[in-house]
C-alpha positions in Angstrom: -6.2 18.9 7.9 -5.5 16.9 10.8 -2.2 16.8 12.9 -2.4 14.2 14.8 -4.1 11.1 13.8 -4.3 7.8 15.9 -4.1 4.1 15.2 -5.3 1.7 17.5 -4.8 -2.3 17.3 -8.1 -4.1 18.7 -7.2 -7.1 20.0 -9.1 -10.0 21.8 -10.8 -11.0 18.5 -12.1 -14.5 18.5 -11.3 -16.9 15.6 -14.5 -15.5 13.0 -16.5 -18.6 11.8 -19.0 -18.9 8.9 -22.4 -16.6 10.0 -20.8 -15.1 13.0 -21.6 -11.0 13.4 -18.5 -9.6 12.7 -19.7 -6.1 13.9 -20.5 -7.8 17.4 -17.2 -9.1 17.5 -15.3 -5.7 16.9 -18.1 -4.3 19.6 -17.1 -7.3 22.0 -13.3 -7.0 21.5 -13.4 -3.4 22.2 -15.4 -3.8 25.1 -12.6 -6.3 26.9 -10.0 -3.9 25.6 -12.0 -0.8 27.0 -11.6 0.7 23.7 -14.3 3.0 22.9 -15.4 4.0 19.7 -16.4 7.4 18.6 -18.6 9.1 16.0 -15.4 10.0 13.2 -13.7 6.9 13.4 -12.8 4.6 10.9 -12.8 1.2 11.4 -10.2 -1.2 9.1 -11.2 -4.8 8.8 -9.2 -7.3 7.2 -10.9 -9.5 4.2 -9.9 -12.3 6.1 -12.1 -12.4 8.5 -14.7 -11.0 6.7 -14.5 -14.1 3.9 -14.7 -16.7 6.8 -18.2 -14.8 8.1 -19.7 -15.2 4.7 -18.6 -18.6 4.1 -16.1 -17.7 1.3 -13.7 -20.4 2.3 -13.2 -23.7 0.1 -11.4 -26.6 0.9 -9.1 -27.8 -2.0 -10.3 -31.5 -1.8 -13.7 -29.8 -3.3 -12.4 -28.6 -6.2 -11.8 -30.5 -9.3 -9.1 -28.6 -11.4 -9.4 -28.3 -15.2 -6.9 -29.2 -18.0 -6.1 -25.5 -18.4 -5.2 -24.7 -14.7 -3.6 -28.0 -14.5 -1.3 -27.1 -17.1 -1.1 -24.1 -16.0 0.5 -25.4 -12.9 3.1 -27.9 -14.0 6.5 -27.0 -13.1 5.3 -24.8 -10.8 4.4 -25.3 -6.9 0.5 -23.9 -6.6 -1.7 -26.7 -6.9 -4.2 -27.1 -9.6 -6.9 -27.0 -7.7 -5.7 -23.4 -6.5 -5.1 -22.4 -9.7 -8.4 -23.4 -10.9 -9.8 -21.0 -7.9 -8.2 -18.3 -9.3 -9.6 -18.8 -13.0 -13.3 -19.6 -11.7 -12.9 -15.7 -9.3 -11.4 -14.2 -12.6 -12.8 -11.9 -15.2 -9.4 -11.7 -16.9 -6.0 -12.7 -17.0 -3.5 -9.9 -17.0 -0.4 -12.1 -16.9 0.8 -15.1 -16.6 4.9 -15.8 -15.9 6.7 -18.6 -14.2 3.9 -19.5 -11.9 2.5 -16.5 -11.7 -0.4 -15.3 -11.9 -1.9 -11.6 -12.1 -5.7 -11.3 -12.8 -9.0 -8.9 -12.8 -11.0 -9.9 -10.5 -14.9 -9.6 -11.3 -15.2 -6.6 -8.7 -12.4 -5.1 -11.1 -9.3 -5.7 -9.1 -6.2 -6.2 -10.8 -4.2 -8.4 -8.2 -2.3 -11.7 -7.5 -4.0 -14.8 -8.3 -7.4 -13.2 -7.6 -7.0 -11.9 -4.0 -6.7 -16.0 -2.9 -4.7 -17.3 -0.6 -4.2 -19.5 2.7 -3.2 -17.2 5.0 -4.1 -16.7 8.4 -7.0 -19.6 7.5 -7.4 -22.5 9.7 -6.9 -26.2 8.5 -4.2 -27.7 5.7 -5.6 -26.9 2.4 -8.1 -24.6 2.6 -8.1 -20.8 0.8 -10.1 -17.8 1.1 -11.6 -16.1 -1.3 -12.6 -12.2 -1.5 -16.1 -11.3 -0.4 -18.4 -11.4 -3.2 -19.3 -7.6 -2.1 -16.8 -5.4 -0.1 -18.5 -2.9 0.2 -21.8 -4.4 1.4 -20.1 -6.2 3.9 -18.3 -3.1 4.7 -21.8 -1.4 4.6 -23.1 -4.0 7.5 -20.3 -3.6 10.0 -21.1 0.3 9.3 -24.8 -0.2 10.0 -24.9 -2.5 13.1 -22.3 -1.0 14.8 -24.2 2.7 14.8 -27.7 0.6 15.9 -25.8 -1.0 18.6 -23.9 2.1 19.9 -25.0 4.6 17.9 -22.1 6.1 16.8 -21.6 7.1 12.9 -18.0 5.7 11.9 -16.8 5.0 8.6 -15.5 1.0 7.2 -12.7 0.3 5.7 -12.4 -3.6 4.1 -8.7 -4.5 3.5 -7.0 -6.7 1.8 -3.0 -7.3 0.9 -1.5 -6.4 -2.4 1.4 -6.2 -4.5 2.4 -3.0 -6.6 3.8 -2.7 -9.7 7.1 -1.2 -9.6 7.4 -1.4 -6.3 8.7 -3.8 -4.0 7.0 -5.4 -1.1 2.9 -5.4 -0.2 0.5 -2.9 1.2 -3.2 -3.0 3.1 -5.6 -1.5 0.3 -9.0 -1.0 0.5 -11.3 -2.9 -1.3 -14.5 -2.0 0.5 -15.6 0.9 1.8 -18.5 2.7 3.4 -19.4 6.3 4.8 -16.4 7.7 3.7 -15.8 9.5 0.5 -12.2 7.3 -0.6 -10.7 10.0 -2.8 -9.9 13.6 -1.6 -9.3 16.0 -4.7 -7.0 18.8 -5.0 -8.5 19.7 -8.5 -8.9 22.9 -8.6 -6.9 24.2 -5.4 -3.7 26.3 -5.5 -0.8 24.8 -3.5 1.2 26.7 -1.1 3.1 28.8 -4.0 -0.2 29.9 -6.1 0.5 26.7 -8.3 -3.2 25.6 -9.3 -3.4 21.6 -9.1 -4.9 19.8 -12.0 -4.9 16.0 -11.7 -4.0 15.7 -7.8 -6.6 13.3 -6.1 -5.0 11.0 -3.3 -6.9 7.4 -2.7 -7.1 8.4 1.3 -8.9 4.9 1.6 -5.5 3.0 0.4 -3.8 5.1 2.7 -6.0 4.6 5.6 -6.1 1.1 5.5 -1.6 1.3 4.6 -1.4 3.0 8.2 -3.9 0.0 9.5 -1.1 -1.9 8.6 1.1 -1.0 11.4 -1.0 -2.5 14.3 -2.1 -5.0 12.3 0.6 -7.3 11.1 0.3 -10.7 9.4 0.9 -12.8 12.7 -0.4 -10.7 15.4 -4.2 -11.8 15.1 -5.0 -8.2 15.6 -7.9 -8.4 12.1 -9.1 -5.1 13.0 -8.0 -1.4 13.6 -9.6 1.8 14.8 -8.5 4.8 13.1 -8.9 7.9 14.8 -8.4 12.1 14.1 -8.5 11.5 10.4 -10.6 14.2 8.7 -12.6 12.7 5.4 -15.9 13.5 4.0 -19.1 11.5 4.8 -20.9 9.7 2.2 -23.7 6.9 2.2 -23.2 6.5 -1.4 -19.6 6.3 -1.9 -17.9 2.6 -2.8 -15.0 1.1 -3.4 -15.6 1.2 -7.5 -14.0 4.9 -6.9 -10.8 2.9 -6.3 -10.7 1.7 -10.2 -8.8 3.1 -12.7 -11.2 3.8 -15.5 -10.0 1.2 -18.8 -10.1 4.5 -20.9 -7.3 5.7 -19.0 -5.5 2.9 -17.7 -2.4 3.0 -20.3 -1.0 -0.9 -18.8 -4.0 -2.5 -19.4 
């Protein structure tokens, strides 16, 4: 278990634009920073800028909404065409109330109005929308960064959500490679000889929480290094770990 665990902002990241190398980028950034990445480190890299690289920005004025998501909208204050977004990147609507919208994504993500928004995106009415496939994305930072430098580090892909019962948003992850994203306690006996049963912490989620904290939402710091945190290696690993089997989910 570690003790100490660090968290390092990497700033100096340019604006990302469609088909730029966002592994170059982190390897650039950290150069000018004289950050130096090790073998064990975890890197946390926003969605945002990993939707811009892959093109996964649309300009409103595109879109033509439907009858459903422009009813949908009246009364409310998302556009149409935003909301029509959100049906096209949905596999199902959870729930619907006053404007709101909460929705399964087609990777499986339950979330508000299907991970889309304008945030931190460049030019009036434009959105982004999550990567098609976190984890390969995540897979390709992972990938050119240890055939550039040759160090084996771990990726984090993060994105912003809500929580029920909770107020307030946290970083998840909603990509990840080289790191196994659950650590179980199945099994083990805690401190007091009690044997644990159903303990299994999502140490992804928490990783990229913690990324958080250097990040912000308006520091343009898309990218953290996280260092001294102990996990288990895996190739095969992914971010489907993350989701609550429908067998067992008792609010879907």
């Amino acid at each position: 278990m570690s003790v100490q665990i660090e968290i390092i902002g990497i700033p100096d990241m340019p604006e990302t634009q469609i088909g730029d190398d966002v592994s170059l980028q982190i390897l650039d950034a950290c150069a000018k920073s004289k950050i130096q990445i090790m073998d064990g480190d975890i890197l946390v890299v926003t969605q945002k800028i990993i939707s811009k690289s892959e093109g996964r920005v649309v300009a409103l004025n595109e879109i033509e909404p439907s009858s459903l998501a422009v009813s949908i909208s009246e009364g409310h204050r998302r556009d149409p065409r935003h909301t029509e977004l959100i049906l096209r990147e949905s596999r199902r609507i959870v729930r619907m109330d006053r404007g709101n919208i909460i929705s399964e994504t087609h990777h499986g993500f339950n979330c508000a109005n299907a991970g889309i928004d304008a945030s931190n995106i460049p030019g009036e009415g434009t959105v982004a929308l999550l990567p098609i496939d976190p984890d390969k994305s995540a897979y390709g930072i992972r990938r050119s960064i240890c055939n550039a430098i040759g160090r084996n580090v771990a990726v984090i892909i993060s994105d912003t959500f809500g929580r029920p019962w909770r107020a307030g948003a946290v970083n998840v992850a909603i990509g990840v490679s080289g790191m196994d994203p659950m650590e179980s306690y199945v099994g083990e006996e805690d401190d007091n000889g009690n044997l644990m049963y159903t303990t299994v912490i999502c140490l992804a989620d928490e990783i990229a929480a913690a990324s958080e904290l250097v990040m912000g939402k308006t520091s343009r710091v898309p990218v953290a290094l996280i260092r001294g945190c102990d996990y288990t290696s895996s190739d095969s690993a992914s971010s489907k770990a993350l989701i609550r089997d429908p067998d067992k989910d008792m609010f879907r």
